[in-house]
PDB file with one MODEL, atoms N, CA, C and O in Angstrom:
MODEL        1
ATOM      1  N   UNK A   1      96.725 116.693  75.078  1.00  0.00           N
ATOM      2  CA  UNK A   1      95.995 115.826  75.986  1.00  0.00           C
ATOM      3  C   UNK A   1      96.125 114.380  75.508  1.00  0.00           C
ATOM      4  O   UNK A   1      95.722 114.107  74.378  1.00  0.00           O
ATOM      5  N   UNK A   2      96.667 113.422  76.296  1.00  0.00           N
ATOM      6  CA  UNK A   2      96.415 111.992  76.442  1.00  0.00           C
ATOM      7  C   UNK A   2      94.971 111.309  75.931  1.00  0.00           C
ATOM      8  O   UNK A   2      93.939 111.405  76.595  1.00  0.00           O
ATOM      9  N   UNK A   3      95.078 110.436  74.342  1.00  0.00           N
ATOM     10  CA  UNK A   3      93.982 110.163  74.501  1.00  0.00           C
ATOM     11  C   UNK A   3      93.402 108.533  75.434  1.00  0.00           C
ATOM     12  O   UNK A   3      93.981 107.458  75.277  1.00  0.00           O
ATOM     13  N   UNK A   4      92.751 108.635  75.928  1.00  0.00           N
ATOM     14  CA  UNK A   4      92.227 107.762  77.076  1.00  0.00           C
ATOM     15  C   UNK A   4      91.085 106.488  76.349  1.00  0.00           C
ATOM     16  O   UNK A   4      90.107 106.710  75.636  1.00  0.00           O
ATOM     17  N   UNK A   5      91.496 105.446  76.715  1.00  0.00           N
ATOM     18  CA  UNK A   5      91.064 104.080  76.175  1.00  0.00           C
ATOM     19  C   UNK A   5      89.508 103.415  77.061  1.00  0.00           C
ATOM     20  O   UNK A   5      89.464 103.307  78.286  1.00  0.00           O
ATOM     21  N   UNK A   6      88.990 103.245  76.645  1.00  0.00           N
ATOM     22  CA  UNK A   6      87.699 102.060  77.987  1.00  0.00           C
ATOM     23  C   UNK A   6      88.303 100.565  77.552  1.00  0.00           C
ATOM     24  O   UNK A   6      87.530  99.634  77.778  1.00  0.00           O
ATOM     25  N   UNK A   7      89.334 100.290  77.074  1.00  0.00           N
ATOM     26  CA  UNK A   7      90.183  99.345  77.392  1.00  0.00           C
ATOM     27  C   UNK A   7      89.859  98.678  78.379  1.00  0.00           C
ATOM     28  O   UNK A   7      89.427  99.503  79.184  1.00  0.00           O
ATOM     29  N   UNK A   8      89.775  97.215  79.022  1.00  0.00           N
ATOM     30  CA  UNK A   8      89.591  96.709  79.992  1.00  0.00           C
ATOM     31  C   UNK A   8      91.113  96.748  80.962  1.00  0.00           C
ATOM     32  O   UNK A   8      91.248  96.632  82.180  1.00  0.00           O
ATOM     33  N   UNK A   9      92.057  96.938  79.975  1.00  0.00           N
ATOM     34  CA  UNK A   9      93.366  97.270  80.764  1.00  0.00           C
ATOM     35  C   UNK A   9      93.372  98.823  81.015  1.00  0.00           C
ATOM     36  O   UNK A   9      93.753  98.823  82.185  1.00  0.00           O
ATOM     37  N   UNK A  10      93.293  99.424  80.865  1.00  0.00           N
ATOM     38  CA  UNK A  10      93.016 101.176  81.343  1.00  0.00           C
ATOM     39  C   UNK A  10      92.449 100.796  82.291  1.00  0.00           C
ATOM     40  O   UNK A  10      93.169 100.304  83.160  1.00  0.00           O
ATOM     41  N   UNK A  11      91.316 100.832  82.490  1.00  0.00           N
ATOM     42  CA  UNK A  11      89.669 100.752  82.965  1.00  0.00           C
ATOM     43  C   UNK A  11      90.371 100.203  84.513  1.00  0.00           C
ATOM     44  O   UNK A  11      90.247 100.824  85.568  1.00  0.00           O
ATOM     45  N   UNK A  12      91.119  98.902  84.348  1.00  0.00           N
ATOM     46  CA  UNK A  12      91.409  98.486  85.873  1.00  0.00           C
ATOM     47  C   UNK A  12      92.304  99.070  86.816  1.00  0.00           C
ATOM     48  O   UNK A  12      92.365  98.594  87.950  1.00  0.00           O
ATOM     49  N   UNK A  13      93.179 100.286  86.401  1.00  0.00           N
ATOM     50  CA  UNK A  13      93.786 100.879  87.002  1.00  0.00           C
ATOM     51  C   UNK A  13      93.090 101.629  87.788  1.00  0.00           C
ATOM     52  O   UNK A  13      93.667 102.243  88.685  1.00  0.00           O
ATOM     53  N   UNK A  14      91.805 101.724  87.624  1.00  0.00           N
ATOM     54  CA  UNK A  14      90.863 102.535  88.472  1.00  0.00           C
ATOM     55  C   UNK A  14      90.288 101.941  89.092  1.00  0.00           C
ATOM     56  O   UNK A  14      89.720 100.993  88.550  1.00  0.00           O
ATOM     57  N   UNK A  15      90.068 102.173  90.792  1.00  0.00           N
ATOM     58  CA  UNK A  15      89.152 101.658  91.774  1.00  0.00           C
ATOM     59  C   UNK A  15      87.720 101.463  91.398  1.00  0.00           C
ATOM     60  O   UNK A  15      86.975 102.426  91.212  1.00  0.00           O
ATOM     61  N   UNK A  16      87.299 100.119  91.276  1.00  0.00           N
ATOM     62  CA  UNK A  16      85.455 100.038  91.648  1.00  0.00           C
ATOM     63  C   UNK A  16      84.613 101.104  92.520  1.00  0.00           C
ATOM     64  O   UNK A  16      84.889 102.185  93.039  1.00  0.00           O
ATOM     65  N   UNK A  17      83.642 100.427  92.452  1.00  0.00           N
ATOM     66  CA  UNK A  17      83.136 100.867  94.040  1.00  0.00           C
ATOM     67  C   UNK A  17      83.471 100.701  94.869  1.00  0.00           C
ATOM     68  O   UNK A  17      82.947 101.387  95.747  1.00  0.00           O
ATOM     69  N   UNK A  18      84.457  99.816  95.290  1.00  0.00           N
ATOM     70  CA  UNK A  18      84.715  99.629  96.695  1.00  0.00           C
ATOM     71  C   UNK A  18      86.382 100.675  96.795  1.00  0.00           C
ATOM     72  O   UNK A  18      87.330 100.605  96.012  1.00  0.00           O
ATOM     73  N   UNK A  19      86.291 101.258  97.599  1.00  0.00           N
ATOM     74  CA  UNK A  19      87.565 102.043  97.523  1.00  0.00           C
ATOM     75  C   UNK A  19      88.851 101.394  99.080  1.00  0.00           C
ATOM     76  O   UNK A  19      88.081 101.128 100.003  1.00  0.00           O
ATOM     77  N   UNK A  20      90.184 101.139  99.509  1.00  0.00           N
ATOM     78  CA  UNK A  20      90.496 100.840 100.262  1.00  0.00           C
ATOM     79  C   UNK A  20      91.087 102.348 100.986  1.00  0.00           C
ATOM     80  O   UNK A  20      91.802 103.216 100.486  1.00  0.00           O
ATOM     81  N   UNK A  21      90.584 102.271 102.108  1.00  0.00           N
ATOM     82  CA  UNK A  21      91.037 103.145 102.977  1.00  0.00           C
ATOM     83  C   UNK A  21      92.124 103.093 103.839  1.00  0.00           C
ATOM     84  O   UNK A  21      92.882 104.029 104.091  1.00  0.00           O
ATOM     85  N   UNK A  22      92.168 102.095 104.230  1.00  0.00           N
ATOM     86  CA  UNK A  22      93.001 101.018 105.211  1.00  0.00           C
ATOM     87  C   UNK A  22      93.568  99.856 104.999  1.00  0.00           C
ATOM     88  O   UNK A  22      93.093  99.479 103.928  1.00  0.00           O
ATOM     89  N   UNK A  23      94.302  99.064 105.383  1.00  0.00           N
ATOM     90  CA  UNK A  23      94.331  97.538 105.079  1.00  0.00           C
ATOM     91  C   UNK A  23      92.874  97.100 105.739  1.00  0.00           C
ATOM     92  O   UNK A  23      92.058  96.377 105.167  1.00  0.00           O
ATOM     93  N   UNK A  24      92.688  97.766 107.247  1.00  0.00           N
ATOM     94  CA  UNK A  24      91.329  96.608 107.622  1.00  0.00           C
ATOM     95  C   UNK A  24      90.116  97.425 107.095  1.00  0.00           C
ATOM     96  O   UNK A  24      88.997  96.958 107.306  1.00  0.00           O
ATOM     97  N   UNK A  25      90.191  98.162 106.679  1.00  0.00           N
ATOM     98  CA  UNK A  25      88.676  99.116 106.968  1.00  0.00           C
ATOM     99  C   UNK A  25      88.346  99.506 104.628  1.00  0.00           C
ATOM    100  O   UNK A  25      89.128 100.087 103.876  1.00  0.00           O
ATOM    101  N   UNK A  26      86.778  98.798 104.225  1.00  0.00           N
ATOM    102  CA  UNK A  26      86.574  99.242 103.381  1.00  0.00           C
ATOM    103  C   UNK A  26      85.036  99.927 103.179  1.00  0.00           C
ATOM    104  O   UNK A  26      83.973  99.375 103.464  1.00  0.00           O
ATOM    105  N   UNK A  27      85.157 100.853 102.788  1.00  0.00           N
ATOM    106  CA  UNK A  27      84.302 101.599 101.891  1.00  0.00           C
ATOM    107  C   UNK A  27      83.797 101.454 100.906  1.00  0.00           C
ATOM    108  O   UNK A  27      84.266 101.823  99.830  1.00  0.00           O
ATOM    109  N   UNK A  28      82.567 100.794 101.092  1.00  0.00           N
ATOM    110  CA  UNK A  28      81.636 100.406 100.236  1.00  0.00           C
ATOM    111  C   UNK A  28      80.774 101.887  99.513  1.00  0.00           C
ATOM    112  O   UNK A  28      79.872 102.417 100.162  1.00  0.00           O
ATOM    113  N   UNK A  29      81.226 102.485  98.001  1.00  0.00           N
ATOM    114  CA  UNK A  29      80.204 103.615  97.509  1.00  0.00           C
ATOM    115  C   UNK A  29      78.592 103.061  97.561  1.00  0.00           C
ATOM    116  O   UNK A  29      77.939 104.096  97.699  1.00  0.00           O
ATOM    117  N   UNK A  30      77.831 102.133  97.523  1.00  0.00           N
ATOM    118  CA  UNK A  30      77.025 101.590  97.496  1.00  0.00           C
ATOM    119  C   UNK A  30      76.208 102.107  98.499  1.00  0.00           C
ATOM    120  O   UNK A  30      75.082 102.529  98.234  1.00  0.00           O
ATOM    121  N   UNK A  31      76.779 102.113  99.893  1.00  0.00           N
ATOM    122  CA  UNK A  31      76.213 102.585 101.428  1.00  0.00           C
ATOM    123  C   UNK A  31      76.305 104.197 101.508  1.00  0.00           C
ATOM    124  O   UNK A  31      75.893 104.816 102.489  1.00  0.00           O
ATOM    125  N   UNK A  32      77.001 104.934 100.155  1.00  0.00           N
ATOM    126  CA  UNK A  32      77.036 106.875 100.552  1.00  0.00           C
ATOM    127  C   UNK A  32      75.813 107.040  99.427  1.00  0.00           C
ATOM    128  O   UNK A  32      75.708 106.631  98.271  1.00  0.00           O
ATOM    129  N   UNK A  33      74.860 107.892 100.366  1.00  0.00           N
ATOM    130  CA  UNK A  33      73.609 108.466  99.938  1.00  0.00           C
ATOM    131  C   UNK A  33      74.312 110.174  99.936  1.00  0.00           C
ATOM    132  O   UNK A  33      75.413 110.299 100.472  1.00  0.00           O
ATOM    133  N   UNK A  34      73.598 111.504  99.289  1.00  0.00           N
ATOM    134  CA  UNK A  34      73.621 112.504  99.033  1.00  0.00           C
ATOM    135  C   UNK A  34      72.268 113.131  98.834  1.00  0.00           C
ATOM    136  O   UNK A  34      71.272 112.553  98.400  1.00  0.00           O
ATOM    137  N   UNK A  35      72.379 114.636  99.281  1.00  0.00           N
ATOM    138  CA  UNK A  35      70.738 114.853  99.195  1.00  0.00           C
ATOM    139  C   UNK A  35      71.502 116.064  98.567  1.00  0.00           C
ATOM    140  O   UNK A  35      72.351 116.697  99.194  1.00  0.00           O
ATOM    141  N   UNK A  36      71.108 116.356  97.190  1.00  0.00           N
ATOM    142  CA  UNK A  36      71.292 117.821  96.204  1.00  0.00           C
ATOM    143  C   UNK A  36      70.658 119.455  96.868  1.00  0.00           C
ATOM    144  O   UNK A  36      70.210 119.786  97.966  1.00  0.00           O
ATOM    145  N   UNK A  37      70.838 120.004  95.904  1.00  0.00           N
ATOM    146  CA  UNK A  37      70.674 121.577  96.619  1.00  0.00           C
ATOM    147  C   UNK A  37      69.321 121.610  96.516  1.00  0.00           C
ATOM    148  O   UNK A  37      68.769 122.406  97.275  1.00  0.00           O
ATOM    149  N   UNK A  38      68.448 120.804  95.601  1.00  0.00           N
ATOM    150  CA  UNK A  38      66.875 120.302  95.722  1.00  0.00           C
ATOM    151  C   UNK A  38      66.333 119.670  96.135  1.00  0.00           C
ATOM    152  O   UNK A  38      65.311 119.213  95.621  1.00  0.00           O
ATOM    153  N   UNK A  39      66.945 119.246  97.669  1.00  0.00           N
ATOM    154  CA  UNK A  39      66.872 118.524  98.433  1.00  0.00           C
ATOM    155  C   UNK A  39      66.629 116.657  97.584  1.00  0.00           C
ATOM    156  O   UNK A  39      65.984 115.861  98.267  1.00  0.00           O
ATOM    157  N   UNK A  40      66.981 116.328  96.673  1.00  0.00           N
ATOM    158  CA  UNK A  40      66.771 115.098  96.140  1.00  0.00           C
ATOM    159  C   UNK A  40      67.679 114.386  96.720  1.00  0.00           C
ATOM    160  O   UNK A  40      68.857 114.739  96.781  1.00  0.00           O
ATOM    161  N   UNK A  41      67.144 113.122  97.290  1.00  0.00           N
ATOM    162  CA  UNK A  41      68.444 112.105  97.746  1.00  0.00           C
ATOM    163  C   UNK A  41      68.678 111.100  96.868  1.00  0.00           C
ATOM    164  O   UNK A  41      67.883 110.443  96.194  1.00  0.00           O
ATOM    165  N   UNK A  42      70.060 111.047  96.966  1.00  0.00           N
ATOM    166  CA  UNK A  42      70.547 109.992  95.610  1.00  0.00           C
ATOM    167  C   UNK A  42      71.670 109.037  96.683  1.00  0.00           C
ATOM    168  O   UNK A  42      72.691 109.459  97.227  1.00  0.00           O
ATOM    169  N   UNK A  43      71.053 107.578  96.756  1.00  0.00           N
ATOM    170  CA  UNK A  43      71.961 106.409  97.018  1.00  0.00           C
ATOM    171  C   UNK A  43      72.856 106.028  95.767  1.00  0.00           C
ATOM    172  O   UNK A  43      72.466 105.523  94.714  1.00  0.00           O
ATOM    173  N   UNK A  44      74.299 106.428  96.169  1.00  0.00           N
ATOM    174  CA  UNK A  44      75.055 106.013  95.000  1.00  0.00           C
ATOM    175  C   UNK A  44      75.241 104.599  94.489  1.00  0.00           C
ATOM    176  O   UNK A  44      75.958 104.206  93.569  1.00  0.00           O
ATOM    177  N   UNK A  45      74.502 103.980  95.227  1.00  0.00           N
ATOM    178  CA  UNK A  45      74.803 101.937  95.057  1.00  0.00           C
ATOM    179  C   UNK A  45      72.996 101.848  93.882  1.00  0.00           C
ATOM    180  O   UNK A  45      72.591 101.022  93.064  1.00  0.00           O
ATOM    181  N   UNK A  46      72.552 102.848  94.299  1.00  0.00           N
ATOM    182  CA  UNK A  46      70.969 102.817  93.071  1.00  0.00           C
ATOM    183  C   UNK A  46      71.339 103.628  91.946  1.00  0.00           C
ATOM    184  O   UNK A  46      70.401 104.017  91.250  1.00  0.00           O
ATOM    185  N   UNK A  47      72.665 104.018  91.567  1.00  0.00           N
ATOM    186  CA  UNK A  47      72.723 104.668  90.460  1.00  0.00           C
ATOM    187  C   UNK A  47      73.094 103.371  89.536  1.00  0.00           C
ATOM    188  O   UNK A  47      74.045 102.676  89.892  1.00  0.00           O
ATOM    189  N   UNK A  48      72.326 103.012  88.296  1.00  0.00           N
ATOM    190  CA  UNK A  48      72.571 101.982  86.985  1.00  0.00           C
ATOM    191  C   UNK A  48      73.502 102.731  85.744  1.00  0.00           C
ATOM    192  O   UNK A  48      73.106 102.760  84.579  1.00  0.00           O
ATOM    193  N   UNK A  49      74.465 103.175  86.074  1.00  0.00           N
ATOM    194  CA  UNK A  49      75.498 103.995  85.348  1.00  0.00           C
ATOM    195  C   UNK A  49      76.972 103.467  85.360  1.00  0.00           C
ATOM    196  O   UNK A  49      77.155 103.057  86.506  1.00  0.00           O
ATOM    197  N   UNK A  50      77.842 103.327  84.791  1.00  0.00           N
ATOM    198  CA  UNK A  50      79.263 102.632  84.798  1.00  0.00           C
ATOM    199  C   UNK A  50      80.211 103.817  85.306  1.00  0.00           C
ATOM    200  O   UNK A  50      81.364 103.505  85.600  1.00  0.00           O
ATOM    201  N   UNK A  51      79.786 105.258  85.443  1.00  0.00           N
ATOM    202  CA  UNK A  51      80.619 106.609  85.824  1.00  0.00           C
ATOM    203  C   UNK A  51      79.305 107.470  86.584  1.00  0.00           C
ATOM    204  O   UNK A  51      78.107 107.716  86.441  1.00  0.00           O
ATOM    205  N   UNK A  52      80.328 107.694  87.379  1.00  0.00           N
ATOM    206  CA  UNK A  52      79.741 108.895  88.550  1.00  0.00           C
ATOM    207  C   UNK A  52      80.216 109.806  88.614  1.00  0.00           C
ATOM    208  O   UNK A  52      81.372 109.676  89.015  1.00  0.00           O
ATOM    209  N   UNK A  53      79.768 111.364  88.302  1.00  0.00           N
ATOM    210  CA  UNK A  53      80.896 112.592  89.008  1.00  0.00           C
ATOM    211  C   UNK A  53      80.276 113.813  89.403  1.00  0.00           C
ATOM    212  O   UNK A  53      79.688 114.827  89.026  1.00  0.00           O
ATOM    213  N   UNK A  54      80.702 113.202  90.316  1.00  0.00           N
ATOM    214  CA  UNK A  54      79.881 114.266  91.733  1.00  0.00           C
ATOM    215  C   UNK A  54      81.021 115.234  91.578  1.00  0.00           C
ATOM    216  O   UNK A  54      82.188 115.063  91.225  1.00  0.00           O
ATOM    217  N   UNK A  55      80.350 116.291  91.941  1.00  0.00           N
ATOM    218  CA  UNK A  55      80.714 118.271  91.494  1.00  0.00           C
ATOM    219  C   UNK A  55      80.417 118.486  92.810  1.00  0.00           C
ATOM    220  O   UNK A  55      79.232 118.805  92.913  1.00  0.00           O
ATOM    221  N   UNK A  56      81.146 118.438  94.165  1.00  0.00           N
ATOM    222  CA  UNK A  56      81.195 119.583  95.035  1.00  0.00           C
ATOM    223  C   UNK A  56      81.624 121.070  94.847  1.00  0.00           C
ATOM    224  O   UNK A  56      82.696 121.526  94.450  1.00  0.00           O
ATOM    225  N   UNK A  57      80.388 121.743  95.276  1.00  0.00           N
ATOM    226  CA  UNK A  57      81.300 123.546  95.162  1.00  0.00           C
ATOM    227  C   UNK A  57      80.032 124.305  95.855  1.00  0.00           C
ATOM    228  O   UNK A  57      78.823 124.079  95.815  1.00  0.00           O
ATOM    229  N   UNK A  58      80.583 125.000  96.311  1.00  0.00           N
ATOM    230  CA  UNK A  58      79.786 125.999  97.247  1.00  0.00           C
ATOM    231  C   UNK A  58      80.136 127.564  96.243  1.00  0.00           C
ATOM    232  O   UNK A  58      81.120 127.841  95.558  1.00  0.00           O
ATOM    233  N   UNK A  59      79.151 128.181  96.464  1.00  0.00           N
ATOM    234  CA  UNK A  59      78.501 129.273  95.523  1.00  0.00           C
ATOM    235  C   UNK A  59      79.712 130.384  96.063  1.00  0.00           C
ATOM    236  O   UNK A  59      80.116 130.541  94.910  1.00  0.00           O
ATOM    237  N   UNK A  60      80.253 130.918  96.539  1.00  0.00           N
ATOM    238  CA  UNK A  60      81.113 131.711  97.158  1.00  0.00           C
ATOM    239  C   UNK A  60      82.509 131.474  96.040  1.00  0.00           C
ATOM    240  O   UNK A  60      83.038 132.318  95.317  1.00  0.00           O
ATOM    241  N   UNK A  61      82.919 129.731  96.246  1.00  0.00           N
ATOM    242  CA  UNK A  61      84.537 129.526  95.646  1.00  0.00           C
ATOM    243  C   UNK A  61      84.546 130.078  94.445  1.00  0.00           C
ATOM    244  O   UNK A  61      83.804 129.784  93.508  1.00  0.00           O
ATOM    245  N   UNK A  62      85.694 131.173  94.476  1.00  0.00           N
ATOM    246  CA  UNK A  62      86.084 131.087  93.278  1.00  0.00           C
ATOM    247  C   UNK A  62      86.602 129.989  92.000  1.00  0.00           C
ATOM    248  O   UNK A  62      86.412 130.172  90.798  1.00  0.00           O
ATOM    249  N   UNK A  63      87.327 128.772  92.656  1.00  0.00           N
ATOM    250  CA  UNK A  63      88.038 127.657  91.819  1.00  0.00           C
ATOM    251  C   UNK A  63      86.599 127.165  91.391  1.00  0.00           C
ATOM    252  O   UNK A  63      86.449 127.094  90.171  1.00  0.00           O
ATOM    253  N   UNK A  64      85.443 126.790  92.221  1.00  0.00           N
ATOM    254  CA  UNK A  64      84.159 126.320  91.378  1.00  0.00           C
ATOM    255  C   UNK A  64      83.326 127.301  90.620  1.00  0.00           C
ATOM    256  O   UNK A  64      82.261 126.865  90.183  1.00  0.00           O
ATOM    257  N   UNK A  65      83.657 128.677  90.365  1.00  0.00           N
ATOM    258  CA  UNK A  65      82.984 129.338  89.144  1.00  0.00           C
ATOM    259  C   UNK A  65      83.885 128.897  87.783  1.00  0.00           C
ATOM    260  O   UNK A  65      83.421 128.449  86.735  1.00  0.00           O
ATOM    261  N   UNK A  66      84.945 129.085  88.019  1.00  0.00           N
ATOM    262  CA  UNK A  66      85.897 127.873  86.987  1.00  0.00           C
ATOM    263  C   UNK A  66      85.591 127.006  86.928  1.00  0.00           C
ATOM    264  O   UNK A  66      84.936 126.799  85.906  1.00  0.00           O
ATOM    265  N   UNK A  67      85.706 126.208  87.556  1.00  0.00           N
ATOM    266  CA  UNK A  67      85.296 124.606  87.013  1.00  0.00           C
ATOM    267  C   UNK A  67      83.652 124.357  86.605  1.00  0.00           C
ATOM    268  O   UNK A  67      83.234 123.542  85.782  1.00  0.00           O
ATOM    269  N   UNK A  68      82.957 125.180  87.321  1.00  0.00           N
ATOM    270  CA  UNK A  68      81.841 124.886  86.591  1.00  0.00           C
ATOM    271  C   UNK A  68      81.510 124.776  85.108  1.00  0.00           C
ATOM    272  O   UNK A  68      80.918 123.837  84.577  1.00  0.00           O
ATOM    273  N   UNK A  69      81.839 125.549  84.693  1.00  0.00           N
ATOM    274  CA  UNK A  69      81.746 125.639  82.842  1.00  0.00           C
ATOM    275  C   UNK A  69      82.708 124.594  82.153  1.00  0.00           C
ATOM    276  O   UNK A  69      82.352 124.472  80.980  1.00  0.00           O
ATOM    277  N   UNK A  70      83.616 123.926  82.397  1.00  0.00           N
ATOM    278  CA  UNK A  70      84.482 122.932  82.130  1.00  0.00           C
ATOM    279  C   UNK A  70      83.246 121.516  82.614  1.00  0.00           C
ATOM    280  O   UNK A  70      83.179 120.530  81.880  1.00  0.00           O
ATOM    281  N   UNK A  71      82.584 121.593  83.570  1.00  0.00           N
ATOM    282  CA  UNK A  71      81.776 120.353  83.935  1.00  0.00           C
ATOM    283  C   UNK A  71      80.519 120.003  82.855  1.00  0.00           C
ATOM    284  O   UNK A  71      80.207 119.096  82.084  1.00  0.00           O
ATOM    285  N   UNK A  72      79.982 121.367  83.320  1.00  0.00           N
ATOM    286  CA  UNK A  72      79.018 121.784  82.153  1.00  0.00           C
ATOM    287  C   UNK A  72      79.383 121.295  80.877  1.00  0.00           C
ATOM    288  O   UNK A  72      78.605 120.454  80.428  1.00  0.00           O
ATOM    289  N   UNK A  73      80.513 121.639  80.052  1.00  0.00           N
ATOM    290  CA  UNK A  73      80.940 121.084  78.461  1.00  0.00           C
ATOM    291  C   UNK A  73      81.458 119.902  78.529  1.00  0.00           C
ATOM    292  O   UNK A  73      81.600 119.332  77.447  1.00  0.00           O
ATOM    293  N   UNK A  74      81.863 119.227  79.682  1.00  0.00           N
ATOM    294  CA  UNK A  74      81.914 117.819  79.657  1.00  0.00           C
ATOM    295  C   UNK A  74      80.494 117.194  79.405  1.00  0.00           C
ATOM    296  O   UNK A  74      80.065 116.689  78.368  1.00  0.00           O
ATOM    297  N   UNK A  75      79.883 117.355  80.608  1.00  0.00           N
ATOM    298  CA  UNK A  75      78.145 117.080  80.129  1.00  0.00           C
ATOM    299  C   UNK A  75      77.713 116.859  78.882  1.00  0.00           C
ATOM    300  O   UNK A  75      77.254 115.796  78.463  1.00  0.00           O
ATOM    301  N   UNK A  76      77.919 118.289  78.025  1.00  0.00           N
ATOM    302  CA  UNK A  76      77.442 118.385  76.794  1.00  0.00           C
ATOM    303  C   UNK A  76      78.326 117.227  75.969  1.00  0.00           C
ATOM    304  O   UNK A  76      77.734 116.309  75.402  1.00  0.00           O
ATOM    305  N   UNK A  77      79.713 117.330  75.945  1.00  0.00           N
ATOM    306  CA  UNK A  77      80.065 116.021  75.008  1.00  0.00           C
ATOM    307  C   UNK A  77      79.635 115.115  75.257  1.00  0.00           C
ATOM    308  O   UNK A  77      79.317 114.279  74.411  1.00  0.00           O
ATOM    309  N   UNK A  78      79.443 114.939  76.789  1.00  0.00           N
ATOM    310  CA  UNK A  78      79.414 112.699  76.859  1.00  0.00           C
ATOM    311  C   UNK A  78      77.990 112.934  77.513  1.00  0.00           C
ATOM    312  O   UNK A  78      78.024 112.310  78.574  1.00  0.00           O
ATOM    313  N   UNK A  79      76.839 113.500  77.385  1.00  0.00           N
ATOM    314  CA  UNK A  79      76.121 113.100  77.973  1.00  0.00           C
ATOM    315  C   UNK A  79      75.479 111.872  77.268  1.00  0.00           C
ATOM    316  O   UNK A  79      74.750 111.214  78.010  1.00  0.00           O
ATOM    317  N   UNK A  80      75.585 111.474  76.126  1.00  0.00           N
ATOM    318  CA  UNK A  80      74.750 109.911  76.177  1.00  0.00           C
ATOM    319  C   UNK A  80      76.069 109.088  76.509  1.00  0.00           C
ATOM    320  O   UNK A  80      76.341 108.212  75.688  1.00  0.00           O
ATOM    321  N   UNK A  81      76.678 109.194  77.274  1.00  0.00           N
ATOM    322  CA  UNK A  81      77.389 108.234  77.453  1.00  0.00           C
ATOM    323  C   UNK A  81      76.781 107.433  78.897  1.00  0.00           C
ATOM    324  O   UNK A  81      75.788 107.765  79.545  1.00  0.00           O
ATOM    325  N   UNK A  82      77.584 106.445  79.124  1.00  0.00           N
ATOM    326  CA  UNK A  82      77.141 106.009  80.744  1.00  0.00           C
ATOM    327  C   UNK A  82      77.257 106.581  81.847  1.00  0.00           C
ATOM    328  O   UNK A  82      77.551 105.819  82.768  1.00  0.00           O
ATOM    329  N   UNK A  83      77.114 107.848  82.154  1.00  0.00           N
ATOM    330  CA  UNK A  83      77.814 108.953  82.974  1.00  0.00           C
ATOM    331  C   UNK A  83      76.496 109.464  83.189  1.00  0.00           C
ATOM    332  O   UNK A  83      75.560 109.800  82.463  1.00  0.00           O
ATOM    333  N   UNK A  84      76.767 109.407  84.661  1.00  0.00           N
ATOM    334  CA  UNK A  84      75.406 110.258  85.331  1.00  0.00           C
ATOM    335  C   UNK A  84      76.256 111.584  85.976  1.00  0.00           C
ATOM    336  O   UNK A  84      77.470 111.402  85.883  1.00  0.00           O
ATOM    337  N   UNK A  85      75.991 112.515  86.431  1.00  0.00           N
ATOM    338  CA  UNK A  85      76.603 113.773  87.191  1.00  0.00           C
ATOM    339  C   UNK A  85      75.458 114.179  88.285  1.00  0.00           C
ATOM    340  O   UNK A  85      74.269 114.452  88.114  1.00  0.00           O
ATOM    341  N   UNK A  86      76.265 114.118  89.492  1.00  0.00           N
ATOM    342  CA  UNK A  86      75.416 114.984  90.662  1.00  0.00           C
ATOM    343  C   UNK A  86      76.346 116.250  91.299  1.00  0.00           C
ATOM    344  O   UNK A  86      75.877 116.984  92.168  1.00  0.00           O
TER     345      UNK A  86
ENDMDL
END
């Protein structure tokens, strides 16, 4: 595995919040809200975190009983990091 830098040169190869969809049309993450399986709603522009990673999976997929436990031990390494997970 590649080890990975928070380098300010790494770091910019990756989209902000604002993502381009189009030349005319942008997508502001700031304006996508989510309501969890506990019904909690989370505006992603009110999260105070530098990383976001949202885990879609529906209880049925097989590929998300896999990945779940890989998310899960990510958690456990970086959770004091700046990383929130929904």
């Amino acid at each position: 595995m590649t080890q990975r830098s928070n380098s300010p040169e790494y770091l910019s190869k990756f989209p902000t919040r604002k993502m381009m969809m189009d030349k005319n049309i942008t997508l502001s993450l700031d304006d996508v809200s989510m309501i969890d399986s506990l019904d909690v709603n989370y505006q992603l522009g009110d999260i105070d975190k530098r990383y976001v990673v949202l885990y879609f999976w529906f209880e049925g997929c097989i590929h998300c009983k896999h990945v779940g436990p890989v998310i899960e031990k990510f958690y456990k390494l970086n959770k004091r990091q700046d990383i929130t997970y929904l």
